[in-house]
C-alpha positions as CSV (number, residue, x, y, z in Angstrom):
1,X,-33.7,30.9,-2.2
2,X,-30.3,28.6,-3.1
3,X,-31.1,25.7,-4.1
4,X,-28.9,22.8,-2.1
5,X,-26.1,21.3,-4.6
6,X,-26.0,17.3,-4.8
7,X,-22.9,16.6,-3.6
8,X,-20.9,15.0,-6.9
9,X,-19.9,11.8,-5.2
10,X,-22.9,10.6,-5.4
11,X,-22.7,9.9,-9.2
12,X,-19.9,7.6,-8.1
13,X,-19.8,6.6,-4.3
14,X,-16.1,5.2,-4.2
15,X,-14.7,7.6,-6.4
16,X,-16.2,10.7,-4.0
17,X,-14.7,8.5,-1.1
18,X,-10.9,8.5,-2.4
19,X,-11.5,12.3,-3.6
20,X,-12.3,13.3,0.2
21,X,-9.7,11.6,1.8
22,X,-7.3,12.8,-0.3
23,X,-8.9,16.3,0.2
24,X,-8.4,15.6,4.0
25,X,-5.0,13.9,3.3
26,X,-4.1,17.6,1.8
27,X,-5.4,19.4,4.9
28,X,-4.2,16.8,7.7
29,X,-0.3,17.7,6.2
30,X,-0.8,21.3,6.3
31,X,-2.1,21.1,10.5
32,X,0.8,18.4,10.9
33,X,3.1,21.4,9.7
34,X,1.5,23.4,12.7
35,X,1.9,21.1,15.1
36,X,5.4,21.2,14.8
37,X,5.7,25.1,15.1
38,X,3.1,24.9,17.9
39,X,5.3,21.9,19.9
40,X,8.6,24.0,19.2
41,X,6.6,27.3,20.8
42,X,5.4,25.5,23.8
43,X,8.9,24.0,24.5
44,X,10.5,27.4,24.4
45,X,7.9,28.8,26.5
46,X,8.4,25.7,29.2
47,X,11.8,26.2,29.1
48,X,12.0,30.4,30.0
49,X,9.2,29.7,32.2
50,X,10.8,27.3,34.3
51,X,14.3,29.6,34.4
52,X,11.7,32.5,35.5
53,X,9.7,30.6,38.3
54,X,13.0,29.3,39.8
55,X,15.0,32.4,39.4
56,X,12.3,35.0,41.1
57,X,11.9,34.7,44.4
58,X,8.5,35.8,45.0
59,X,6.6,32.9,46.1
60,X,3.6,33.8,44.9
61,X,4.7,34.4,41.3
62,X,6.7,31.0,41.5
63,X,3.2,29.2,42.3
64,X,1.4,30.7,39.4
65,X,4.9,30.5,37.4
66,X,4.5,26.4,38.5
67,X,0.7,26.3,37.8
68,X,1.5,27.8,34.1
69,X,4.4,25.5,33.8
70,X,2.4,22.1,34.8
71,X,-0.3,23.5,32.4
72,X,2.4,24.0,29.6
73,X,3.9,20.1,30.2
74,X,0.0,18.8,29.7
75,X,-0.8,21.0,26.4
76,X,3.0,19.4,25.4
77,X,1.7,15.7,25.5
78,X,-1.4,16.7,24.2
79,X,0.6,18.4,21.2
80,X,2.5,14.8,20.8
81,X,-0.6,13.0,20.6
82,X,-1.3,15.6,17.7
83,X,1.2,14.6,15.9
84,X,0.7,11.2,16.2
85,X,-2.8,11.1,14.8
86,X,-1.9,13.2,12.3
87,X,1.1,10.8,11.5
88,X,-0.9,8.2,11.4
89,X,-4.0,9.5,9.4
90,X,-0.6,10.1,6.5
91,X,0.2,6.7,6.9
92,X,-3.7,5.7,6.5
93,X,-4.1,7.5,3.6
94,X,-0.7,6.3,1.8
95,X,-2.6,2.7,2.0
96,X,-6.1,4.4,0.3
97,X,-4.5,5.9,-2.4
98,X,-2.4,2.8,-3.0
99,X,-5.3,0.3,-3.0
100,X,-6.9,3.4,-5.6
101,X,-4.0,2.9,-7.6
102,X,-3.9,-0.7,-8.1
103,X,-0.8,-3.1,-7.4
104,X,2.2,-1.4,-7.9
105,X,4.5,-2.5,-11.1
106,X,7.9,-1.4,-10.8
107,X,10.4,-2.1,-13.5
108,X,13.8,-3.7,-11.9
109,X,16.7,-0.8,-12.3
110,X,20.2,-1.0,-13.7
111,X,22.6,-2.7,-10.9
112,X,25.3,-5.0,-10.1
113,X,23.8,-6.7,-8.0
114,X,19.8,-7.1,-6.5
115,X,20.8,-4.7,-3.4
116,X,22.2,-2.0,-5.6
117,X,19.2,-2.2,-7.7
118,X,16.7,-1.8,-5.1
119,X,18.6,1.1,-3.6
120,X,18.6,2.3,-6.8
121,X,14.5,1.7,-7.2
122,X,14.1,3.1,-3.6
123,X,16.0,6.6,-5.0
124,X,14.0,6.5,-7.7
125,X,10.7,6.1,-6.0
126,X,10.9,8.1,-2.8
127,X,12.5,11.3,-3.6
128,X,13.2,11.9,0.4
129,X,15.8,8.8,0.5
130,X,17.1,10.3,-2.6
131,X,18.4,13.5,-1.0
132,X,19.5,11.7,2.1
133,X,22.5,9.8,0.2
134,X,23.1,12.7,-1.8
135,X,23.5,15.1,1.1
136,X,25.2,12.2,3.4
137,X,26.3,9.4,1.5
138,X,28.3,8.2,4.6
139,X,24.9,6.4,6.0
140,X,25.0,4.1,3.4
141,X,26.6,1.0,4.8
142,X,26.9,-1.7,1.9
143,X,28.5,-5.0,2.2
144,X,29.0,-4.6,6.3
145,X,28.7,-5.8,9.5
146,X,26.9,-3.8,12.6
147,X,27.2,-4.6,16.0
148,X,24.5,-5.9,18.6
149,X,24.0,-5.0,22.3
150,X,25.1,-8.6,22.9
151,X,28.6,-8.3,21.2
152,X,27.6,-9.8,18.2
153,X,28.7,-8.5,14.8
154,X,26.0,-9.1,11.9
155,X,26.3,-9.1,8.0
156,X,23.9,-7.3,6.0
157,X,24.4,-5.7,1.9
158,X,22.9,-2.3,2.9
159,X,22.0,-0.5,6.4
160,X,21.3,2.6,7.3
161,X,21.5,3.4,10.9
162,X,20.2,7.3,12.1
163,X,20.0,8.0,15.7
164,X,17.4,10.8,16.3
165,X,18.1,14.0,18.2
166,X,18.7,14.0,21.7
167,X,15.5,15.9,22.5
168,X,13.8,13.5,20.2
169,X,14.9,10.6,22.3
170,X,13.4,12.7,25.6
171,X,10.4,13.6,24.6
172,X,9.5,10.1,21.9
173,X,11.5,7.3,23.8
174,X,12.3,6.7,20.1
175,X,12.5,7.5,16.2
176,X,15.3,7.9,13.9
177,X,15.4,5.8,10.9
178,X,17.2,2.5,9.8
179,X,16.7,0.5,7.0
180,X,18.2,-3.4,6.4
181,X,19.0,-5.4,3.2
182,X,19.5,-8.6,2.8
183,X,20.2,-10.6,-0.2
184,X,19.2,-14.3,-0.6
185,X,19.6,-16.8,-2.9
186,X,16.3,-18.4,-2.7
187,X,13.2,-17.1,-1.1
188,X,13.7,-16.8,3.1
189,X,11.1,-20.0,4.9
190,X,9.9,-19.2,8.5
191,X,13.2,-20.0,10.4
192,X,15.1,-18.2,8.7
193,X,12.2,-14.9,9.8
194,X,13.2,-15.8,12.9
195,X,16.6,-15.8,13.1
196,X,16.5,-12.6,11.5
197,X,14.4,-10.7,13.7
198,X,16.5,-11.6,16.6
199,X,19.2,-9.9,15.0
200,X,17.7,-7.0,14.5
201,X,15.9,-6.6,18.3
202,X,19.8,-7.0,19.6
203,X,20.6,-4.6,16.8
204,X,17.7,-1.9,17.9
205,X,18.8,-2.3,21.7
206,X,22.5,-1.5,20.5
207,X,22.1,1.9,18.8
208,X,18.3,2.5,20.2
209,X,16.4,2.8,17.1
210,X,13.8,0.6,15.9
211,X,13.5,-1.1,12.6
212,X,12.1,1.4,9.5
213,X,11.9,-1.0,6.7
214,X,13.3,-4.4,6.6
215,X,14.0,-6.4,3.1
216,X,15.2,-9.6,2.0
217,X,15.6,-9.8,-1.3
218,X,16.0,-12.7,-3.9
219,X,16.3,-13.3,-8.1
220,X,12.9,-15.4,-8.6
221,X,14.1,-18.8,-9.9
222,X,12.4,-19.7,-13.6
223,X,8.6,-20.8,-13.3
224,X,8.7,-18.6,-10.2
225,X,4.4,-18.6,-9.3
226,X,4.9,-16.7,-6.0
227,X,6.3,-17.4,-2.3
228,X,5.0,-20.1,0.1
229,X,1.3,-19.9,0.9
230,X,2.2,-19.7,4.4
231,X,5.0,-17.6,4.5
232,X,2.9,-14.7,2.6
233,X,0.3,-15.6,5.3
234,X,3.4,-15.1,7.9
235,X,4.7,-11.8,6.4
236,X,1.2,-10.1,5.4
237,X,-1.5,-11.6,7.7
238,X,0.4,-12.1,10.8
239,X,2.9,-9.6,10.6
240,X,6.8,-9.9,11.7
241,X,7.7,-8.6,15.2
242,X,10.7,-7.9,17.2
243,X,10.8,-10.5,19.7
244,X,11.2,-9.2,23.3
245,X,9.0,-7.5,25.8
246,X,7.0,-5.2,24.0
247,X,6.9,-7.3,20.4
248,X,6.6,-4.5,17.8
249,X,5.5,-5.2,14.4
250,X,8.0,-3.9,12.1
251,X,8.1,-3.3,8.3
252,X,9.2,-6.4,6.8
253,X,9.3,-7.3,3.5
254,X,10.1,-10.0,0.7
255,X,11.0,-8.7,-2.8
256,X,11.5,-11.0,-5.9
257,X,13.4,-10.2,-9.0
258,X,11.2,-11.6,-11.5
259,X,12.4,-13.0,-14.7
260,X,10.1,-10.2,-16.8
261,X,12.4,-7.9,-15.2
262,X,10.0,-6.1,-12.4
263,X,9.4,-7.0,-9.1
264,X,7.3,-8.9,-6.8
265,X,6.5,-6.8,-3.2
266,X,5.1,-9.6,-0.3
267,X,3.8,-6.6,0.5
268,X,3.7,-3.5,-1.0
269,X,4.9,-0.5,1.1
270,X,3.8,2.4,-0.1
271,X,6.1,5.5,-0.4
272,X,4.9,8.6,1.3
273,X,5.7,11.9,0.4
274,X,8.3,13.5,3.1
275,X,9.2,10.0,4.7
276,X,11.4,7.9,4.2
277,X,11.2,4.8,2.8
């Protein structure tokens, strides 16, 4: 008779605990992969099924063509919700193996100015954004103004602006990517937060994509100990949020250019492999 193995994580409980999520991390990527063929399958087969009940005239072959086709429609959102969790779960992970890692310490890049060094840090880190502005440069706005629903024209040192897919926008109400930079002499106080987000909900109701990553970004002043105990309690605890309707917590974060050249992250966002930034 086999005698039962001891799992190894019990020598050391939190170590066995990162090592299985990232296990499931591994396997949750692979089925995310299948979801995608799977939603691309059951699209296609909506699609010819819904030419074939119209087209035939049978009546009875359209009912069972409609009952296969309403079927089809529910194993589509169920597909989406899928994806979702699986998307999620990535995220989730991302934040595991970055509290495993410890804080990150990123050395400040070669620039001109704070914006072009942080683009340049943000090639450097996420290989995804890398081959975005190799392949299409053109999304790359620096030093330019984009326009709001309202008529407004706002000022920012880098954007990127990526409407998704049409059938993207069907079937998500949503997605693409966009990413803001702003540069600031001094670290941003509460107003300012607000002022900001404003911008960016008649922004997002302009060209119908929400916020990916937002980042203001400053050179820390000498005897720099950190940002306002209340605006880290703003940014981190509370979160930022679109104002509006639906308030949706966006990605917003405060970067310092510290004086031993590497940065300060109020918070760290951790990169994940195959998304961007």
């Amino acid at each position: 008779m086999k005698a039962k193995e001891h799992y190894r994580g019990v020598e050391d409980p939190i170590g066995g605990t990162f090592d299985l999520a990232e296990k499931v991390s591994e396997k949750a990527s692979k089925f995310l992969l299948y979801s995608h063929f799977a939603l691309i399958f059951t699209l296609t087969s909506l699609f010819f099924i819904l030419i074939l009940a119209v087209a035939i005239k049978n009546l009875f072959v359209s009912m069972v063509l409609g009952a296969i086709f309403l079927m089809g429609f529910v194993a589509l959102f169920l597909l989406l919700s899928l994806k979702r969790f699986l998307n999620e779960f990535s995220f989730r992970y991302s934040a595991i193996k970055a509290m495993r890692e410890g804080p990150p310490l990123a050395k400040v890049p070669k620039g001109r100015n704070p914006t072009e060094r942080f683009i340049n840090h943000l090639r450097a880190a996420n290989r995804s954004f890398d081959k975005l502005l190799k392949r299409t440069p053109e999304v790359l706005r620096k030093d330019a103004y984009v326009k709001g629903a309202s008529g407004r024209r706002y000022h920012y040192d880098a954007f990127i602006i990526i409407r998704p897919p049409l059938l993207s926008r069907i079937i998500r109400g949503s997605g693409g990517y966009s990413l803001f930079i702003k540069e600031l002499k001094r670290e941003p106080g509460e107003d300012y937060i607000k002022k900001i987000t404003e911008e960016l909900a008649d922004i997002s109701r302009a060209h119908g994509v929400l916020p990916s990553r937002v980042t203001l970004i400053f050179k820390a002043p000498r005897g720099y100990a950190g940002i306002d105990e209340d605006l880290y309690r703003k940014v981190v605890d509370e979160g930022v949020y679109l104002p509006g309707k639906r308030r949706t917590r966006i990605n917003f974060q405060i970067v310092a250019e510290l004086e031993d050249g590497t940065y300060d992250f109020i918070p760290a966002i951790p990169d994940i492999p195959g998304v961007l930034p």
